[in-house]
N, C-alpha and C positions, 0 to 999 in steps of 0.2 A: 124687697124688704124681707128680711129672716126674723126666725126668732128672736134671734138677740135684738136687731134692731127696736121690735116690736120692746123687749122689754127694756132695754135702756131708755125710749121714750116713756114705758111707762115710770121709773124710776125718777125720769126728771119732774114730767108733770105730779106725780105725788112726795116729790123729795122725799124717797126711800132709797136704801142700799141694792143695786144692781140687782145681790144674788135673793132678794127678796119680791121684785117684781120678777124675776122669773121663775119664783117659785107660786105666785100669785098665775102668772099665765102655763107654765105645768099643770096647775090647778084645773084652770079654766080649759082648757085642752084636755085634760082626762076626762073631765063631766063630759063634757061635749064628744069625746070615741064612748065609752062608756051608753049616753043615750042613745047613740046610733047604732050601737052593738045590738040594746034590747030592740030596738025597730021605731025608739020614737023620734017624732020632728022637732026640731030644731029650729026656731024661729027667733030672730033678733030683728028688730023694728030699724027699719032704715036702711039696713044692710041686707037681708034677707033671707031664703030658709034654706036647710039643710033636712034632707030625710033621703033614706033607704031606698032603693028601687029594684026590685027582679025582674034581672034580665029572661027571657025563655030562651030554651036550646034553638039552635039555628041551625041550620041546614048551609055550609055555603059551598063553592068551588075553588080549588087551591087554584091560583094562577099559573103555578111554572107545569101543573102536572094535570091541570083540569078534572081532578079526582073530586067527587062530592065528600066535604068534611062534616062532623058533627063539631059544632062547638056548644060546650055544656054551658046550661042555664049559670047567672052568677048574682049575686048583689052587688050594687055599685050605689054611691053615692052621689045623687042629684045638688046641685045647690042651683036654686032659682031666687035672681038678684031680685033685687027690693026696689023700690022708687026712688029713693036716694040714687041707688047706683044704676038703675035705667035712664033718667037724666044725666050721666057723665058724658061730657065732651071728652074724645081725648087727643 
């Protein structure tokens, strides 16, 4: 499912114009990089949460050259599913 799909459904279910529900989920997509920009979580009930995590620098060994690498620390984003979505069959 894309973007678009996402807001063309939401277009139907609130009988608005296409380029209106994807200005409504623009919306909602910037808050949401925007809070995980500043470092806060992210929490939507059912679906589940969304926060920041630093990585630490790592130490590893490149495969083809067995050279020990540094690979620098990073932020990444965790998303851990919610109970709605740990009950999915699929």
């Amino acid at each position: 499912m894309t973007k678009t799909d996402i807001a063309e459904k939401i277009a139907m279910e609130l009988d608005i114009y296409k380029i209106e529900a994807k200005q409504i989920l623009d919306i909602l997509l910037d808050n949401m990089i925007a809070a995980l920009k500043k470092g806060d979580k992210i929490e939507i009930r059912g679906l589940g949460s969304f926060h920041v995590k630093v990585r630490k620098t790592m130490k590893r060994r490149h495969p083809s050259t067995k050279q020990i690498i540094t690979i620098p620390g990073q932020k990444v984003i965790k998303f851990i599913p919610g109970k709605f979505l740990k009950n999915i069959e699929v």
